[in-house]
Biotite code that builds the C-alpha atoms (Angstrom):
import biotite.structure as struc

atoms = struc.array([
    struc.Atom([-5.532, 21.293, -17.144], chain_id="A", res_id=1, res_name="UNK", atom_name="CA", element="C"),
    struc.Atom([-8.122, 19.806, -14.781], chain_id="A", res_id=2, res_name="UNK", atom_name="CA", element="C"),
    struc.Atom([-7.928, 20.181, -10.811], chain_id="A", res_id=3, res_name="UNK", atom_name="CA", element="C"),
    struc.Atom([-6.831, 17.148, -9.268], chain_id="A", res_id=4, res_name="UNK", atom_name="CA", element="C"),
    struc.Atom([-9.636, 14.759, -7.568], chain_id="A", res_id=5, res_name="UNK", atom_name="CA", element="C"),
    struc.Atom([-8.171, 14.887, -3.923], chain_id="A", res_id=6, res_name="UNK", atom_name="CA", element="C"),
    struc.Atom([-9.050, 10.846, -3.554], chain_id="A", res_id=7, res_name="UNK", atom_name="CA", element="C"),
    struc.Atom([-7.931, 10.045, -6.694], chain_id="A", res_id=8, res_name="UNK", atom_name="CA", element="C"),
    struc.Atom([-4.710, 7.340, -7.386], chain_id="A", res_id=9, res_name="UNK", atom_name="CA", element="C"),
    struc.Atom([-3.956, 6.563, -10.995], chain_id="A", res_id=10, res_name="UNK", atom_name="CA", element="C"),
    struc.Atom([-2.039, 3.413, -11.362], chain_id="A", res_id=11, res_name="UNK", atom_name="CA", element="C"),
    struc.Atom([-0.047, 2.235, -14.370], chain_id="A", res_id=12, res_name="UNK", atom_name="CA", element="C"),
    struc.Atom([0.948, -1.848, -14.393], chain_id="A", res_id=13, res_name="UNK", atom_name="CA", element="C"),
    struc.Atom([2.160, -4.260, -17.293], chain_id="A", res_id=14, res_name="UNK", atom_name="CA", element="C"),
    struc.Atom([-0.103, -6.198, -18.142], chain_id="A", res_id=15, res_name="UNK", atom_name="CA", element="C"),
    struc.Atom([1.893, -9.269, -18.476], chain_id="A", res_id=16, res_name="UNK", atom_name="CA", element="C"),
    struc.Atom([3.225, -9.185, -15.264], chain_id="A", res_id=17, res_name="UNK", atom_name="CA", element="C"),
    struc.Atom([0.975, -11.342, -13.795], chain_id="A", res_id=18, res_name="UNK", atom_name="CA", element="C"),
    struc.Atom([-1.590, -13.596, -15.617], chain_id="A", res_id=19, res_name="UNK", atom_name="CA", element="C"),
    struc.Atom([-4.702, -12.418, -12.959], chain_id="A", res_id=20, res_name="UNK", atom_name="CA", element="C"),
    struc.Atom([-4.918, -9.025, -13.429], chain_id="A", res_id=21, res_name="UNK", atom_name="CA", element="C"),
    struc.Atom([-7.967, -9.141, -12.039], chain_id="A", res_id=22, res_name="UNK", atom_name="CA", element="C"),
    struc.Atom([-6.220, -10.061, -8.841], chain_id="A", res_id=23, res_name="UNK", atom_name="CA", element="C"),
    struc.Atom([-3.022, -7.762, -9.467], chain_id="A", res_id=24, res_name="UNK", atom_name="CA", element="C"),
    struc.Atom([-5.905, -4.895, -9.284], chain_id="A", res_id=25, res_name="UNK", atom_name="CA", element="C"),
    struc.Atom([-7.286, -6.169, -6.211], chain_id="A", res_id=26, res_name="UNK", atom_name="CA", element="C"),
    struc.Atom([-4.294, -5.785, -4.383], chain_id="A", res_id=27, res_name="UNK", atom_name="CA", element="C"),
    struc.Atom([-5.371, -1.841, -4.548], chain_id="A", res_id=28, res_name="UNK", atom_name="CA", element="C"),
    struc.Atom([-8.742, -2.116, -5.212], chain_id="A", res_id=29, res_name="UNK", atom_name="CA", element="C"),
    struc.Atom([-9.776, -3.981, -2.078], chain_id="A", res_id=30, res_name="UNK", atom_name="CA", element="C"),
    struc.Atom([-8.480, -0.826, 0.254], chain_id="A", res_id=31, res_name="UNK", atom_name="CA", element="C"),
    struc.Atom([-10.661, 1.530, -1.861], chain_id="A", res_id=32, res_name="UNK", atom_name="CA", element="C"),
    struc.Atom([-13.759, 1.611, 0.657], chain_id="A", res_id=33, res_name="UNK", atom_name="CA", element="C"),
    struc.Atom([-11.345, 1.470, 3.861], chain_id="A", res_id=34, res_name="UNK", atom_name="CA", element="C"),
    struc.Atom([-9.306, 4.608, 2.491], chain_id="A", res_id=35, res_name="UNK", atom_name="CA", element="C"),
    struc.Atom([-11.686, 6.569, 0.784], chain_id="A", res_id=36, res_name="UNK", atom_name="CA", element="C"),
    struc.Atom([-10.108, 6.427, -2.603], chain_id="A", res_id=37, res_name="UNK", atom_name="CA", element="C"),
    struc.Atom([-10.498, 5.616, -6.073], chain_id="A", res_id=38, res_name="UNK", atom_name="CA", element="C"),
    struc.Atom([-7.776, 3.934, -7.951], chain_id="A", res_id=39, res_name="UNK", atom_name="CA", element="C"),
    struc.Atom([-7.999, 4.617, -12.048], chain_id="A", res_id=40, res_name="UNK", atom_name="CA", element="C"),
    struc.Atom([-6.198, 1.551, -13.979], chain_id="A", res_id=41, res_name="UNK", atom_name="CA", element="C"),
    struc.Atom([-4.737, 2.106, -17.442], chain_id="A", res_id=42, res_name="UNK", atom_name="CA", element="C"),
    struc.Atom([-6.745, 0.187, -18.970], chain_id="A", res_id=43, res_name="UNK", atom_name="CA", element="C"),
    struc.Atom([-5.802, 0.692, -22.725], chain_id="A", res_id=44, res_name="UNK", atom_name="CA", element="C"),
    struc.Atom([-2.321, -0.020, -24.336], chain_id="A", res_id=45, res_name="UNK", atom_name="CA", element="C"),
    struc.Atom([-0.797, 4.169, -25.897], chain_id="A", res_id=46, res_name="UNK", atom_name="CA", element="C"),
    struc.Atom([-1.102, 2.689, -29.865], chain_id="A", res_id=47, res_name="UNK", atom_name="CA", element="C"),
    struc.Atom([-2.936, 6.386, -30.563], chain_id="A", res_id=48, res_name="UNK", atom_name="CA", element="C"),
    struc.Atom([-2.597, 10.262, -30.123], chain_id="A", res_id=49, res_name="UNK", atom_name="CA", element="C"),
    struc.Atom([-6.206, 9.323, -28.492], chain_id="A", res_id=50, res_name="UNK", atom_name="CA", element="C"),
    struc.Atom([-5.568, 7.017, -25.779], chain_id="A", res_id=51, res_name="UNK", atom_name="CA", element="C"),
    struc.Atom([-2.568, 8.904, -24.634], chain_id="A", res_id=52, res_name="UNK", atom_name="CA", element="C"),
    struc.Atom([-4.504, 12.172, -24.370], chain_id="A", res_id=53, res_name="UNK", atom_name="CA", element="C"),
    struc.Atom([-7.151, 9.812, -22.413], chain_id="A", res_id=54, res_name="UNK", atom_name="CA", element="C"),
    struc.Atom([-3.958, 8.527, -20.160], chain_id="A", res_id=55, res_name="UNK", atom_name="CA", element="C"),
    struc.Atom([-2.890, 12.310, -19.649], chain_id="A", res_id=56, res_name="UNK", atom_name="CA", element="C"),
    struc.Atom([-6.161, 13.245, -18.340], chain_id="A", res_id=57, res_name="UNK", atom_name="CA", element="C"),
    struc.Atom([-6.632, 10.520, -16.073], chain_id="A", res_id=58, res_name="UNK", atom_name="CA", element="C"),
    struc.Atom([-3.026, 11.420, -14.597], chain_id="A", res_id=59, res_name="UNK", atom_name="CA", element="C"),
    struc.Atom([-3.663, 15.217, -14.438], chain_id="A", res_id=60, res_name="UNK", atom_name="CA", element="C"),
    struc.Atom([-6.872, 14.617, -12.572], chain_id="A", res_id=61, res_name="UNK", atom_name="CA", element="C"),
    struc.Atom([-5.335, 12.105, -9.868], chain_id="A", res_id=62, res_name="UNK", atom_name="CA", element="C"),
    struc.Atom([-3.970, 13.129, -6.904], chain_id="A", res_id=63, res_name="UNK", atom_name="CA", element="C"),
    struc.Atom([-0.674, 11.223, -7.791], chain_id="A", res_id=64, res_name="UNK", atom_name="CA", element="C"),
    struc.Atom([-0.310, 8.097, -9.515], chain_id="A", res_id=65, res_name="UNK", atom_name="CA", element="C"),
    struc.Atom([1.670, 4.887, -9.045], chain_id="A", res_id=66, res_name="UNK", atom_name="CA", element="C"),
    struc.Atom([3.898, 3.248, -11.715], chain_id="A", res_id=67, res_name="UNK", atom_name="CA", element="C"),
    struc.Atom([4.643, -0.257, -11.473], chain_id="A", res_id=68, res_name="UNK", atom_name="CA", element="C"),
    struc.Atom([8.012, -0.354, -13.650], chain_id="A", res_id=69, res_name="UNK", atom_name="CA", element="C"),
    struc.Atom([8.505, -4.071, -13.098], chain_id="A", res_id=70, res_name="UNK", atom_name="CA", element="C"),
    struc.Atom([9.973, -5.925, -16.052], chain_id="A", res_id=71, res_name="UNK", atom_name="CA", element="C"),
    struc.Atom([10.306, -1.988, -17.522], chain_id="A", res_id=72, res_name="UNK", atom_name="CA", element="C"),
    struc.Atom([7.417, -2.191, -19.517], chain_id="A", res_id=73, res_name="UNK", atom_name="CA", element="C"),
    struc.Atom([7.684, 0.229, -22.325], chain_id="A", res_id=74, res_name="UNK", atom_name="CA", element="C"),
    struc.Atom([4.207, 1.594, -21.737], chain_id="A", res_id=75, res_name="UNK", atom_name="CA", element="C"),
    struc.Atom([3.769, 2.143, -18.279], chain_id="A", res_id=76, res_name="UNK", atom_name="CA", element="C"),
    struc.Atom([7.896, 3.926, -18.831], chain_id="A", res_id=77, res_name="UNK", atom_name="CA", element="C"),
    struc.Atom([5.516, 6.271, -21.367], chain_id="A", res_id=78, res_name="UNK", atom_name="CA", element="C"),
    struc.Atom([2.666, 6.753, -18.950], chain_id="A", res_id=79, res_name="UNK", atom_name="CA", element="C"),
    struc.Atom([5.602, 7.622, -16.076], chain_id="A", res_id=80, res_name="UNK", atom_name="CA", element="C"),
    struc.Atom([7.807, 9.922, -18.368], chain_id="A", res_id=81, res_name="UNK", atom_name="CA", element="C"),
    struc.Atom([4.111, 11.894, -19.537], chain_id="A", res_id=82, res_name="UNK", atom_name="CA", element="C"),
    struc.Atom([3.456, 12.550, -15.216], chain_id="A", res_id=83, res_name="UNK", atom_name="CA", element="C"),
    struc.Atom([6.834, 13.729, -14.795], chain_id="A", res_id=84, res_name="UNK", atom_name="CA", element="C"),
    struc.Atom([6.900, 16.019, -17.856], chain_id="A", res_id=85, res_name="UNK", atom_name="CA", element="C"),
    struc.Atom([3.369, 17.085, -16.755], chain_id="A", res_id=86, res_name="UNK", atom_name="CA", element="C"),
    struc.Atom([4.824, 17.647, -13.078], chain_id="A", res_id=87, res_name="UNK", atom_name="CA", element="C"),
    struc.Atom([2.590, 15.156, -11.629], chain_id="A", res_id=88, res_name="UNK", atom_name="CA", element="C"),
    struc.Atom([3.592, 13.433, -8.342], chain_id="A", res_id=89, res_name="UNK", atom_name="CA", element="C"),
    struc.Atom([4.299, 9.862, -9.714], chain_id="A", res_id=90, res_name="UNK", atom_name="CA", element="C"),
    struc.Atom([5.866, 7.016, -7.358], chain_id="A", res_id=91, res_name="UNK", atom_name="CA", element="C"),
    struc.Atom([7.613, 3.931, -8.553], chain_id="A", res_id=92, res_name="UNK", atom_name="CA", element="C"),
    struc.Atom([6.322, 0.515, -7.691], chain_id="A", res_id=93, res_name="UNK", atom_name="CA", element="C"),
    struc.Atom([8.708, -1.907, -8.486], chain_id="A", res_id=94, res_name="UNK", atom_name="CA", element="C"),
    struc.Atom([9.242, -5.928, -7.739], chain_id="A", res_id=95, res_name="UNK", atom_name="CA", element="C"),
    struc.Atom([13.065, -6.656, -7.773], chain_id="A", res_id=96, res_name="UNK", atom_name="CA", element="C"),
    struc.Atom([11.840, -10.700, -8.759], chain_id="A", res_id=97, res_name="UNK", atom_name="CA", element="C"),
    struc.Atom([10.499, -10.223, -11.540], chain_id="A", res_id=98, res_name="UNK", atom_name="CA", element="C"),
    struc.Atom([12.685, -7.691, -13.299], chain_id="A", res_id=99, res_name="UNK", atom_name="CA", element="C"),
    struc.Atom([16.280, -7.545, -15.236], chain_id="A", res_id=100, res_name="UNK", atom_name="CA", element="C"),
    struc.Atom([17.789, -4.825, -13.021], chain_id="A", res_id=101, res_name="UNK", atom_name="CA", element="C"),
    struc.Atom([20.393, -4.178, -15.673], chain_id="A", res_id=102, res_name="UNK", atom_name="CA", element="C"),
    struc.Atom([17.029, -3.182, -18.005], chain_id="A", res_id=103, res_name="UNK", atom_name="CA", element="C"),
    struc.Atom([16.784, -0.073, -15.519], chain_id="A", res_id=104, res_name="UNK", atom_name="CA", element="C"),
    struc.Atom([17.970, 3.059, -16.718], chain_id="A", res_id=105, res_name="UNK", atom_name="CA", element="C"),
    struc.Atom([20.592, 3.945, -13.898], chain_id="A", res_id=106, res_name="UNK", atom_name="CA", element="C"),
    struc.Atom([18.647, 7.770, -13.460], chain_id="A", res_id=107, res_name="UNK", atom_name="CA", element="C"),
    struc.Atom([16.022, 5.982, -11.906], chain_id="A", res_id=108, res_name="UNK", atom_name="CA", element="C"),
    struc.Atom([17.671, 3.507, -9.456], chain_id="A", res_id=109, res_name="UNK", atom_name="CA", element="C"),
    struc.Atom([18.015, 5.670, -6.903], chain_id="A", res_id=110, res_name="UNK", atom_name="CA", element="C"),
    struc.Atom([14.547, 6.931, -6.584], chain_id="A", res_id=111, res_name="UNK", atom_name="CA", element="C"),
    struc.Atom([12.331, 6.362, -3.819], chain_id="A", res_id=112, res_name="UNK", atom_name="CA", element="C"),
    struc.Atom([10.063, 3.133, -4.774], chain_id="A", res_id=113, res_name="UNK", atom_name="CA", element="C"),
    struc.Atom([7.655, 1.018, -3.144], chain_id="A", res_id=114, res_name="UNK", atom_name="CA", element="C"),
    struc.Atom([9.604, -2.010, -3.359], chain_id="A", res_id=115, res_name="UNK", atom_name="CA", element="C"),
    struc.Atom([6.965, -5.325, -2.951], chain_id="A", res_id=116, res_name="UNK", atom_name="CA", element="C"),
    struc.Atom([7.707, -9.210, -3.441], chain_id="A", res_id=117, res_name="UNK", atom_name="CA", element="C"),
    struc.Atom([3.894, -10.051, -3.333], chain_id="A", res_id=118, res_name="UNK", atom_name="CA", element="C"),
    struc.Atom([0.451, -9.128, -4.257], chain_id="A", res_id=119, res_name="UNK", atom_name="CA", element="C"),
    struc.Atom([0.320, -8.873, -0.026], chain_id="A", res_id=120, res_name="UNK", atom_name="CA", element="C"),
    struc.Atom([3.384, -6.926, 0.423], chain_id="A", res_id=121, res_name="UNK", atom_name="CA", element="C"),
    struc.Atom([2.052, -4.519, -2.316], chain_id="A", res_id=122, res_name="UNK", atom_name="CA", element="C"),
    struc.Atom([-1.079, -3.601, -0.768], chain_id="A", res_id=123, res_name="UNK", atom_name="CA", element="C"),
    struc.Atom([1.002, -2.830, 2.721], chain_id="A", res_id=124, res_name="UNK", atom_name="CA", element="C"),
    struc.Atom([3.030, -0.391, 0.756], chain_id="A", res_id=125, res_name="UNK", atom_name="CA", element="C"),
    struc.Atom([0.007, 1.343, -1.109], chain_id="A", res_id=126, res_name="UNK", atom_name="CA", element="C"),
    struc.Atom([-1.322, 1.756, 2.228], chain_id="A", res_id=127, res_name="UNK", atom_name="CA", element="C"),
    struc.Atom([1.230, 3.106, 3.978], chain_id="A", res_id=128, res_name="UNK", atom_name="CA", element="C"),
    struc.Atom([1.724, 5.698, 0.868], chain_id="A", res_id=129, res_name="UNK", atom_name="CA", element="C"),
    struc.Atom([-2.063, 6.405, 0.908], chain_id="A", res_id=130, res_name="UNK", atom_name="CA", element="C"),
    struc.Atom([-1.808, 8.223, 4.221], chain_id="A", res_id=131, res_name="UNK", atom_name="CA", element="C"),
    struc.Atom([1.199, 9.222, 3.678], chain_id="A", res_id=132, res_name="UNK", atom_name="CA", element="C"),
    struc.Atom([-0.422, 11.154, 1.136], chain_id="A", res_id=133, res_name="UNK", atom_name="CA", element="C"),
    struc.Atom([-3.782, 11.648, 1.893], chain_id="A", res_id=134, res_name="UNK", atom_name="CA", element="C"),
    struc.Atom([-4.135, 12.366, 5.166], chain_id="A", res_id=135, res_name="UNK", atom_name="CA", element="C"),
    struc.Atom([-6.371, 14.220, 7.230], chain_id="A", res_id=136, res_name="UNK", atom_name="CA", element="C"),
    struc.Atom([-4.809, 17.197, 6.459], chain_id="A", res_id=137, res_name="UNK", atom_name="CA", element="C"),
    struc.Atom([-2.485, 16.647, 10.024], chain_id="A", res_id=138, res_name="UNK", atom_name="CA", element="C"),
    struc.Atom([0.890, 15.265, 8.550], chain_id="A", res_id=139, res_name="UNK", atom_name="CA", element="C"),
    struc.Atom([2.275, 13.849, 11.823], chain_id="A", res_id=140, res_name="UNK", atom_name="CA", element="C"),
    struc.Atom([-0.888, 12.000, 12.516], chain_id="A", res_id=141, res_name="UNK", atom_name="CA", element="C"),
    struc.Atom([-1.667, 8.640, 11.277], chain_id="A", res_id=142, res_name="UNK", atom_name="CA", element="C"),
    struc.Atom([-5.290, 9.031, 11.318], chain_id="A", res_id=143, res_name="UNK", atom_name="CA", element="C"),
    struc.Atom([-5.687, 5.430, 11.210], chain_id="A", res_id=144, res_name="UNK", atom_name="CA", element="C"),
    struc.Atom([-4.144, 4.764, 14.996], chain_id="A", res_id=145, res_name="UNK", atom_name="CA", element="C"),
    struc.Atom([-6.728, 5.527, 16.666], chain_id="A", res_id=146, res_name="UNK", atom_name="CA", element="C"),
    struc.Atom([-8.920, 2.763, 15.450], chain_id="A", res_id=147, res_name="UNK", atom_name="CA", element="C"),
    struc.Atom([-5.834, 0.355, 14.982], chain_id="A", res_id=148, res_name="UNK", atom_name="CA", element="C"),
    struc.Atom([-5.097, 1.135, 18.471], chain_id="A", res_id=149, res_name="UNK", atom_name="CA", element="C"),
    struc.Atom([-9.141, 0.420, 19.594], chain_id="A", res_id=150, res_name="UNK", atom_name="CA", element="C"),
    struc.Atom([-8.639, -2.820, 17.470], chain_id="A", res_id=151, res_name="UNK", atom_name="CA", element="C"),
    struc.Atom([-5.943, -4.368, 19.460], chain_id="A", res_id=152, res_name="UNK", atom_name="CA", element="C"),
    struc.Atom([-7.386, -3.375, 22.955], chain_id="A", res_id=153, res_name="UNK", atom_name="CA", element="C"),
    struc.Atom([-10.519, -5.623, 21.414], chain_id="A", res_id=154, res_name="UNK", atom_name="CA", element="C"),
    struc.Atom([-7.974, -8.060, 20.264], chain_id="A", res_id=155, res_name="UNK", atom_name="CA", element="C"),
    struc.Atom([-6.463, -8.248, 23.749], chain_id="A", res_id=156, res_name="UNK", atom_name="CA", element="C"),
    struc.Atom([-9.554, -8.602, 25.558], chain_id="A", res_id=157, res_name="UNK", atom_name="CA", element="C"),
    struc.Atom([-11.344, -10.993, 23.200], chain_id="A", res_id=158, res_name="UNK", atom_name="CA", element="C"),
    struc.Atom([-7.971, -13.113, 21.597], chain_id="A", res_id=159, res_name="UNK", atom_name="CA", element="C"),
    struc.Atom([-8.067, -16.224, 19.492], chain_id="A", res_id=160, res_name="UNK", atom_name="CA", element="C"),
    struc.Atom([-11.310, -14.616, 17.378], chain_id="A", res_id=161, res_name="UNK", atom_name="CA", element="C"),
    struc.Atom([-10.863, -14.751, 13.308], chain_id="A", res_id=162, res_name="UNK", atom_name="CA", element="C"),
    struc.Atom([-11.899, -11.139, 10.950], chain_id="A", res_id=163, res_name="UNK", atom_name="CA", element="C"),
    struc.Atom([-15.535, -11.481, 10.774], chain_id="A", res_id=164, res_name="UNK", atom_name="CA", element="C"),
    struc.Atom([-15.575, -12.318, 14.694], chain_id="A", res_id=165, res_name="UNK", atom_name="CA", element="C"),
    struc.Atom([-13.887, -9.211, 14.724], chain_id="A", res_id=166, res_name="UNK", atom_name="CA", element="C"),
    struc.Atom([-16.105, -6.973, 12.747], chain_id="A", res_id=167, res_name="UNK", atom_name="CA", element="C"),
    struc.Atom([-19.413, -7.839, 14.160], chain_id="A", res_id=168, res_name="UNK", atom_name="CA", element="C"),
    struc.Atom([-17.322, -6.973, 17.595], chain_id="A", res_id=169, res_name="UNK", atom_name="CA", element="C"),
    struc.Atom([-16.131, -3.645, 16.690], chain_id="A", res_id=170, res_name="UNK", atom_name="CA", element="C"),
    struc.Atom([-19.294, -2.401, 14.210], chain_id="A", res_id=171, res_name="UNK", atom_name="CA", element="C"),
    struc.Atom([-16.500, -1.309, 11.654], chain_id="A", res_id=172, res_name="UNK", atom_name="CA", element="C"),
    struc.Atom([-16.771, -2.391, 7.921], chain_id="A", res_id=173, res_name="UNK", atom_name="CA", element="C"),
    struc.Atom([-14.460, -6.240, 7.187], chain_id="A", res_id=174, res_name="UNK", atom_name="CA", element="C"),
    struc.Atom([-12.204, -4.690, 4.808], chain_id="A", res_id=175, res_name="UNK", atom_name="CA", element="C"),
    struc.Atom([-11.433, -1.904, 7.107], chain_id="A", res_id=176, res_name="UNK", atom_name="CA", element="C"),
    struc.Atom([-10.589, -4.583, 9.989], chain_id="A", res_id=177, res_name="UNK", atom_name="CA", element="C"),
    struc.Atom([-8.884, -6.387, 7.718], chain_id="A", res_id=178, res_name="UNK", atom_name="CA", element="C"),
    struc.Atom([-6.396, -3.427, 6.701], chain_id="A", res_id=179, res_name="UNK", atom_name="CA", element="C"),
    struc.Atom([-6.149, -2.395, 10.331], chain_id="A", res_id=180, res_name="UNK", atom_name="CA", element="C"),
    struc.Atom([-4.989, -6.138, 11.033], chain_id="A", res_id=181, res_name="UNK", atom_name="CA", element="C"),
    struc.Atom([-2.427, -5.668, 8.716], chain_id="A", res_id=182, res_name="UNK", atom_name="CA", element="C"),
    struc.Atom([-0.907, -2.446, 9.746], chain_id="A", res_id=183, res_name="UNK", atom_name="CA", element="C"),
    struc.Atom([-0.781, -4.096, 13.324], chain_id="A", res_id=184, res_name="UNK", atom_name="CA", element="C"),
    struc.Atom([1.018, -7.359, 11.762], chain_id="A", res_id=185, res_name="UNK", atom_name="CA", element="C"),
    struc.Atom([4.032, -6.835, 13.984], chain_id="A", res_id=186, res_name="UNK", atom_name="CA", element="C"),
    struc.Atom([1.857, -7.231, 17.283], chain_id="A", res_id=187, res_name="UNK", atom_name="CA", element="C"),
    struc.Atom([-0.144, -9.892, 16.502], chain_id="A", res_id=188, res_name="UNK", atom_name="CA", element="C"),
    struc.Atom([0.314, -13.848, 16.489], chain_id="A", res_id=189, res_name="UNK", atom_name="CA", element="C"),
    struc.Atom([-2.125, -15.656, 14.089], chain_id="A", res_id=190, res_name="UNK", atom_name="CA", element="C"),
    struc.Atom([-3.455, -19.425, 14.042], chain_id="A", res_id=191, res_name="UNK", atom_name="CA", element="C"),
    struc.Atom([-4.910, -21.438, 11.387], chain_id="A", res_id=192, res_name="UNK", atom_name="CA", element="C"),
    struc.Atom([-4.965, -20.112, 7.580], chain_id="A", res_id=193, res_name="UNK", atom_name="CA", element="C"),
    struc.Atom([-6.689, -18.280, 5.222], chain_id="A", res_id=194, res_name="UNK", atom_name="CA", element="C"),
    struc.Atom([-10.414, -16.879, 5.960], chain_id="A", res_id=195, res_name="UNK", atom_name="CA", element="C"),
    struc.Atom([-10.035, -19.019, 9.419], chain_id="A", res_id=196, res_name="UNK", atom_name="CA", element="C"),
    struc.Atom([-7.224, -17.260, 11.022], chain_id="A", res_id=197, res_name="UNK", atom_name="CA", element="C"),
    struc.Atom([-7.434, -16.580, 14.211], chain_id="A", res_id=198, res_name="UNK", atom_name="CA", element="C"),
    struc.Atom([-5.407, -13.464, 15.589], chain_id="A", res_id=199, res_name="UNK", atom_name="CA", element="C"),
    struc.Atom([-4.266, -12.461, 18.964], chain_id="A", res_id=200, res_name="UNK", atom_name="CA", element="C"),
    struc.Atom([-1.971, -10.054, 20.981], chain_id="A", res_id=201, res_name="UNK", atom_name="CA", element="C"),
    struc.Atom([1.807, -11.254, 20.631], chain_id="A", res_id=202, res_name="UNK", atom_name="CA", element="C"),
    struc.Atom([3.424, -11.494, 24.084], chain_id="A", res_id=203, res_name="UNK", atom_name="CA", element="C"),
    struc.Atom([5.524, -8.634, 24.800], chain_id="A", res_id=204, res_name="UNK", atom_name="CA", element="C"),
    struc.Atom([9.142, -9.137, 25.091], chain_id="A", res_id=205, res_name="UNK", atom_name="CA", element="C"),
    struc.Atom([10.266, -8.998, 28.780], chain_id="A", res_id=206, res_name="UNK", atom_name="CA", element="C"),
    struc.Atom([12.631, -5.764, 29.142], chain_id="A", res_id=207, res_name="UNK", atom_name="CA", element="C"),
    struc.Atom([16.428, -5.864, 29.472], chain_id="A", res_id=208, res_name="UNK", atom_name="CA", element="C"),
    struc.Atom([17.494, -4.680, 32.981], chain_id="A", res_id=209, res_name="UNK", atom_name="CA", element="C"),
    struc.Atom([21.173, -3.728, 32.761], chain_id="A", res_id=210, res_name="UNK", atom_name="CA", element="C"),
    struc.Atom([22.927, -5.562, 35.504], chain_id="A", res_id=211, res_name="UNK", atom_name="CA", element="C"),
    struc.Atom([25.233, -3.317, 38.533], chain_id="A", res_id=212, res_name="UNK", atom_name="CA", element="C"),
    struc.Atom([28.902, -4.166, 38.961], chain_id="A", res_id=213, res_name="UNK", atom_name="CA", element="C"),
    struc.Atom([28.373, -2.894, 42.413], chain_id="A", res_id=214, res_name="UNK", atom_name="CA", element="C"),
    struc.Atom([31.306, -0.508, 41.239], chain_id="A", res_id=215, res_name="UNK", atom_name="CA", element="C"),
    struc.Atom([31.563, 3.054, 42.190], chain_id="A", res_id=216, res_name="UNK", atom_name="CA", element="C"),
    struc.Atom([31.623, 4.875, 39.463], chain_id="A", res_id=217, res_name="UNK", atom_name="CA", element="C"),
    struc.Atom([35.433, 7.056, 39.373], chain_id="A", res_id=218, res_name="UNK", atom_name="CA", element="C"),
])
């Protein structure tokens, strides 16, 4: 059995989930360069004792792999029953809209999944389970908030400016921005739409001062 690849994510999908696939595998593919990681796609339906040896090796040499079990595809259920028999870390990606939930087997419900209702959503959660993952090595550390954190001070002091205005600003790559942007969603406010948006800090909420009775207390 080969070592793991440290940066390596296999990822198992039906492939008529979605009629891009080209832009299903984006969804991952477009953090590759940001992350530092390769995702390897199952490209090849198991018909033969040949392609599912290829499909074990690919999950034995990935650092863990992600199963989308939406509409409970009866190949990517093989790929994720061959990484749990082989002891692999495997992780369920799953979108409730598009699936029968009485076609789940019941052992699986309650596993830990990466739930998504878009293409969007789905990237946020491979993200997030990235450096979960994959960190530098310092578990409590995001070692992505440090930059996201630089990114909003340049956000604050130079609002109303759109990704690329953004990159030249900061020197950092555009898809890196762009994934920073997203993990900052909740702080941002955002103007005009797709590669015009315009983002800037969100006000912060005033604080709650609880008010005296002018009571002594007993």
């Amino acid at each position: 059995m080969p070592a793991p690849t440290e940066r390596h994510i296999f990822v198992a999908y039906p492939w008529s989930l979605y009629e891009d696939r080209v832009r299903y595998k984006r969804a991952y593919s477009s953090m590759q360069t940001a992350l530092n990681v390769k995702f390897l796609f199952a490209e090849q339906r198991v018909t033969t004792g040949t392609v599912l040896e290829k499909i074990v090796e690919m999950i034995e040499s990935a650092a863990f792999g992600i199963y989308d079990v939406s509409q409970w595809n009866a190949n990517v259920t093989l790929e994720y029953g061959v990484a749990i028999g082989l002891g692999s870390k495997a992780f369920i990606a799953f979108n409730p809209d598009l699936t029968d939930l009485g076609d789940v087997p019941s052992d699986v419900k309650g596993y830990d999944r990466l739930q998504y209702r878009d293409l969007d959503s789905l990237s946020a959660a491979v993200e997030d389970l990235v450096v979960q993952e994959l960190g530098t090595g310092a578990a409590s550390i995001d070692p992505l908030e440090a930059d996201r954190r630089e990114l909003m001070n340049l956000v604050r002091d130079n609002p109303n400016q759109t990704v690329r205005q953004l990159t030249e600003l900061s020197g950092q790559r555009k898809d890196y921005v762009q994934l920073l942007i997203r993990r900052s969603s909740s702080q941002l406010v955002s103007t005009g739409a797709t590669r015009g948006t315009r983002y800037s800090l969100a006000p912060e909420r005033p604080r709650r001062v609880a008010k005296r009775t002018g009571r002594n207390s007993p």
